[in-house]
N, C-alpha and C positions, 0 to 999 in steps of 0.2 A: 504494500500500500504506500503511497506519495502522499505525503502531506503540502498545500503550499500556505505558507504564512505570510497577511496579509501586512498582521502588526504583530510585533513582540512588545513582552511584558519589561518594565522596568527596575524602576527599586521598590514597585509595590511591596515585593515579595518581602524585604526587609523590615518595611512598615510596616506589613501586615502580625510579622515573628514577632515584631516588638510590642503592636497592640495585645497578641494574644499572649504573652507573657505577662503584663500587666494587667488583663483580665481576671488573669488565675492566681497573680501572685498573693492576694490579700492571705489564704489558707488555703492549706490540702485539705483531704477527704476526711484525714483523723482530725483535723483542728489546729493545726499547728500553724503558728502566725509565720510570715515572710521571715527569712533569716535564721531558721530552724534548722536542724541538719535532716539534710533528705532521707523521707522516709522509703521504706523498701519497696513500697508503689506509689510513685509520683501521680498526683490529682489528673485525674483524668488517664492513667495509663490502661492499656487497653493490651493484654498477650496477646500475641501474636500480628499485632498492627502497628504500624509507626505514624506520628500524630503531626499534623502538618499547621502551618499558619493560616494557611488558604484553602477554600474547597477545593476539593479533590474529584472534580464529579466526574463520571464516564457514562458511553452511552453504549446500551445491551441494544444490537442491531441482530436481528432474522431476516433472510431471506426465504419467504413464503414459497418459492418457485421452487426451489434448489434445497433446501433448509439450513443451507451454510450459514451459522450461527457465530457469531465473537461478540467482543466486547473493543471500544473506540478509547482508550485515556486523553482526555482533554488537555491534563495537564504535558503530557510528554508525547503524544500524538503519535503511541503505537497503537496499532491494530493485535490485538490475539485472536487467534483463531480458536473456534471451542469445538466439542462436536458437531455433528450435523444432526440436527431434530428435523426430522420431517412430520408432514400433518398440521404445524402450528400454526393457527388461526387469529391469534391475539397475544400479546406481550402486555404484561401490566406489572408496576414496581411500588415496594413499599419505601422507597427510597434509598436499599439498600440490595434488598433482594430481588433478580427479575422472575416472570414467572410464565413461563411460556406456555399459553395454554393450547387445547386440541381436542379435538372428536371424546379422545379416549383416556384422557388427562392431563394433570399440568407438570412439567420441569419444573424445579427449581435451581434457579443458579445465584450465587452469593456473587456478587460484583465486584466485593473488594472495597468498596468504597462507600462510606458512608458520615454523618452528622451525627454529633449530641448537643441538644440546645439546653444549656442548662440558666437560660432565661436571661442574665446578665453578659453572658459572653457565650462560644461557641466552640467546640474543640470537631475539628475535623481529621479522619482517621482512613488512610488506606493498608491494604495489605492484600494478600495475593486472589485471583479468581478460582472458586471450586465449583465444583458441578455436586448439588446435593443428591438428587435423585427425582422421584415419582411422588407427589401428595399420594396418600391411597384414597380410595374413592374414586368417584369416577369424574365427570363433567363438574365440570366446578364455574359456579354462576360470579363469585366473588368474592374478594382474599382482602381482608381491612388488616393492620396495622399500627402498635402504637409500641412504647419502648419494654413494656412487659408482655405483650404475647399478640400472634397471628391469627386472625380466626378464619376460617375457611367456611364458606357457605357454597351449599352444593344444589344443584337446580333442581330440587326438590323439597328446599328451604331448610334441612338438614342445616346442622355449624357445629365446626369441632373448632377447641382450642388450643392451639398451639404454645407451650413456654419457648417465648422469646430467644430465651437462653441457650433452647438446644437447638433451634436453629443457626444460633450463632458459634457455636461448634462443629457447626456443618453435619449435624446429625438432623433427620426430619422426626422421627420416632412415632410414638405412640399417642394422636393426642387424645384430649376429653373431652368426649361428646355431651354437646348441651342439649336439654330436653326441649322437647317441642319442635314445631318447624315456622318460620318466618316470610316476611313476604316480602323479603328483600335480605342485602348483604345487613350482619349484625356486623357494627361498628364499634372498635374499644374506643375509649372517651373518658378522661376524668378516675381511671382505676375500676371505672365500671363496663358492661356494653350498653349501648344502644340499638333498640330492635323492633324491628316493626309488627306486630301480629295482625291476624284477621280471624275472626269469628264470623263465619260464613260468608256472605257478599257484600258485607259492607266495607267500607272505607278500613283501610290499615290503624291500626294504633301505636302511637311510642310505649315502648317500656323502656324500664332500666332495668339492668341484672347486673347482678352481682359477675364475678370471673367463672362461678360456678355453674351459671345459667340460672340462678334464683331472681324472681321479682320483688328490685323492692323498693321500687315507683312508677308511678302511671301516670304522668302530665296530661294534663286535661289537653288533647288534642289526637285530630286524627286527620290522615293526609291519605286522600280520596289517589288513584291510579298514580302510587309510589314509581319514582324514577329518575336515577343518580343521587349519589351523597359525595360530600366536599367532610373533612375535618378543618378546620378553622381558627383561630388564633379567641375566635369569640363563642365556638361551637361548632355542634355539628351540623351541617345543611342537609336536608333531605329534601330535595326536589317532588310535586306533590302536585295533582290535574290545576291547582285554583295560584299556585306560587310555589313558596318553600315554607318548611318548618326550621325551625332554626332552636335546637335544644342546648342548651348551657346549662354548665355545676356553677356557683355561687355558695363556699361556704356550705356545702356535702348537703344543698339542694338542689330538684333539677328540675328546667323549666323550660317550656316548649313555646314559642312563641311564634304567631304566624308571619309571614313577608308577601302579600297577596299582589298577585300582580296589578289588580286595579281595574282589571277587564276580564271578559271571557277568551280564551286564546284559545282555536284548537291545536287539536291534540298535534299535528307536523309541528307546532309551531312553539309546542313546549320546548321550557330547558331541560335535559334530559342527561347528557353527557356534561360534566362542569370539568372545566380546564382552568386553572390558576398557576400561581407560582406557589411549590410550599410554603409553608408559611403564613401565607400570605392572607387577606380578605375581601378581595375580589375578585368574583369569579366570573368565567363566560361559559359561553351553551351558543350553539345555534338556535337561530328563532326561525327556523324555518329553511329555504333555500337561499333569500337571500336578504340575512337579518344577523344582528346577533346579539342575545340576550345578556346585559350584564348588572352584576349582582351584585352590590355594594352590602355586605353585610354589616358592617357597624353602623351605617347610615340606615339598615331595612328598606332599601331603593333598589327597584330594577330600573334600567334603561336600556331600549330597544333601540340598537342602532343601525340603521337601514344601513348596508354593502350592498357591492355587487353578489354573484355568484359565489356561495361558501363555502370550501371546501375544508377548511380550520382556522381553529382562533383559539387567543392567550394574551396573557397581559401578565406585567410584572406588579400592577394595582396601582394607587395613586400616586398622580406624577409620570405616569410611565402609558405608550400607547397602547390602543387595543392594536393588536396585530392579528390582521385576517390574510390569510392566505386562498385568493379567488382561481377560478377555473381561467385566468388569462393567466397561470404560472407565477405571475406576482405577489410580493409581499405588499401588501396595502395597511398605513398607520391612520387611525382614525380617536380624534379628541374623545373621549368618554362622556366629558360634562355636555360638549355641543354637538356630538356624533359629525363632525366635520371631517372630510379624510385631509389628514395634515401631510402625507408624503407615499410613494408608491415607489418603488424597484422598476429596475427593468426584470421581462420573465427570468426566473430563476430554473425551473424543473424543466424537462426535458418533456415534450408532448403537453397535454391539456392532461390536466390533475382533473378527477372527481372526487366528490364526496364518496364517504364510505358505503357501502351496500351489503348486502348479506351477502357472505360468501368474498367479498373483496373488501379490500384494505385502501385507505388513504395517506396520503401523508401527514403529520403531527407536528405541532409547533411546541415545544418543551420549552420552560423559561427557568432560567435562577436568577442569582441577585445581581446579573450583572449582564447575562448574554443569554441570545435568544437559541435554539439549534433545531433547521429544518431537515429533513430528509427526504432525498431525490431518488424514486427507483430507481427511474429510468434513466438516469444519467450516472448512478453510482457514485453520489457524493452525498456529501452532509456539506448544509453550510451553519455557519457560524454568526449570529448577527449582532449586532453592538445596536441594541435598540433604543439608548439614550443620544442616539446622532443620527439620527435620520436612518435608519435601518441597515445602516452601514454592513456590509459584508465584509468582516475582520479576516476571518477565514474560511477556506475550503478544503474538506477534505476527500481526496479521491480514495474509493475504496476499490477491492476485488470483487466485493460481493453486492446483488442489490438490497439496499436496505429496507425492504417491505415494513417494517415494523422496527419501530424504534423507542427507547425510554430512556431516560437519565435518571443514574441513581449520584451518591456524594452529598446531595440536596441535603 
């Protein structure tokens, strides 16, 4: 694989060692103030990973066709090559872990690279790629994530819970099945989950449960033809026929509160699929073909911003543009507050891009705190976008393989 580099980094790297130094420096883990003799695991140490100043993020690329499978390092710009999975119809990541799913089950692969946000500062950690194995079970509808454990929900509303922990030894093991079945993915949140039920045809319901699968709250609310959830900096989104619910802990209670769109929308036109930056609290959705839904969750505001033709959309959230990517192969940047398009590319992808369909894949816009990354089948590249300058293409990456499906973990 060829990399070409459009811009190189500076003395960020330097500043960044020395902020994350000073972040951590006040105490370690045990207590020990600044100037203490180091203890035998330094704050934030991690076996078997080595902890960096700067994200570390990389992207898990499949090729649908072929099933030629690796991973992309952003930061050093090699390509590895991993097995070949054939069958896999979708890549989805908990920011750490990819998860390639298929007809007949999902891979799991450990990235190597991943975040711990411990609220005041941030420790970021790489270390090598494994290939875990098979979830057991079969078809699996949805995989949520949070820093104690994975849950798996299987398309028959089934969820088992996974310890975190032994994922992170690269073991998948045994997990523990929660009772009941759900009408959507069970979401961790808060040390609890979050889960939808339904008692015959009506409208879904939130619960909370405990890690165990035990009930032990019920927010007065229910979300009529459930579809997509976001985790959030203020809660969790659950996408819903009438807007979203938006459930949040406050002091170990938990509250459901509605974000209604303010009209009747049909059902094409729902948010459905939510794209953001981790972290982050605004989110986007398509609003149809050529629309797009966005979600300002601390505000409880949607706004529908008319585009062209959609084929994806992302935003790094306030301050920062919506970036759509239309069926003229272009990236298009458009104002949030005034739905203006402030700046357009020339085409980028190779042929006319569609939107996703059953059975075929589109391309994805993934954002972090700093740079955008599209993928090109048909051209076999990844680019790189600097979305605080006008959509600047920083870099390009030429691969071997087409990158049908792509996800960024490091996040």
């Amino acid at each position: 694989m060829h990399v070409r580099t459009h811009v190189t980094a500076t003395a960020s790297a330097l500043l960044a060692m020395a902020l994350l130094t000073a972040g951590c420096a006040g105490a370690d883990d045990s207590g020990q103030p600044a100037g203490s003799p180091p203890a035998a695991a330094p704050h934030g140490h991690v076996e078997g990973a080595t902890e960096s100043a700067e994200q570390q993020s990389r992207l898990v690329l499949v090729d649908t066709g072929s099933g030629d499978t690796g991973v992309l390092d952003l930061v050093t710009g090699e390509f590895q090559d991993l097995a070949h999975r054939a069958g896999v119809t979708a890549l989805t990541t908990d920011g750490r872990f990819g998860y390639l799913h298929g007809p007949n089950g999902t891979h799991v692969l450990d990235s190597g690279a991943w975040m711990v946000d411990h609220g005041d500062h941030v420790h970021y950690y790489r270390a090598k790629i494994r290939e875990l194995g098979e979830l057991p079970g079969g078809t699996v509808a949805g995989i949520r994530s949070d820093a104690g454990v994975t849950v798996v929900t299987d398309a028959d509303g089934k969820s088992a819970v996974h310890p975190r922990a032994v994922l992170e030894k690269g073991v998948i093991g045994a997990p523990d099945e929660l009772p009941g079945t759900y009408a959507g993915p069970v979401v961790p949140y808060a040390e609890h989950l979050i889960a939808l039920t339904r008692d015959g045809g009506g409208p879904a319901k939130v619960s909370v449960l405990d890690r165990s699968g035990k009930r032990v709250a019920v927010p007065a609310a229910a979300c009529e033809s459930p579809r997509g959830d976001a985790v959030t900096r203020r809660g969790v989104v659950l996408g819903c026929a009438d807007g979203a619910l938006l459930v949040y802990e406050d002091d170990g209670a938990f509250t459901a509160e509605k974000i209604p769109y303010g009209k009747d929308v049909p059902k094409a036109e729902r948010a459905a699929d939510f794209r953001y930056r981790p972290g982050g609290t605004t989110l986007t959705a398509p609003a149809g073909k050529d629309a797009v839904w966005v979600l300002d969750v601390t505000k409880r505001d949607w706004t529908r911003v008319e585009t062209g033709p959609v084929v994806a959309a992302n935003t790094a959230g306030e301050g920062s543009p919506l970036i759509v990517l239309e069926t003229d192969g272009a990236l298009h940047g458009y104002d949030m507050a005034d739905g203006e398009e402030t700046t357009v590319t020339d085409p980028l992808l190779e042929g006319a891009p569609e939107p996703a369909t059953d059975g075929a894949t589109a391309p994805v816009i993934e954002v972090d705190r700093s740079r955008a990354y599209l993928n090109d089948p048909g051209g076999k590249r990844v680019y790189e976008i600097d979305y605080n300058d006008g959509l600047r293409v920083a870099r390009t990456f030429d691969l071997d393989i087409r990158p049908s499906l792509m996800a960024e973990t490091g996040r």
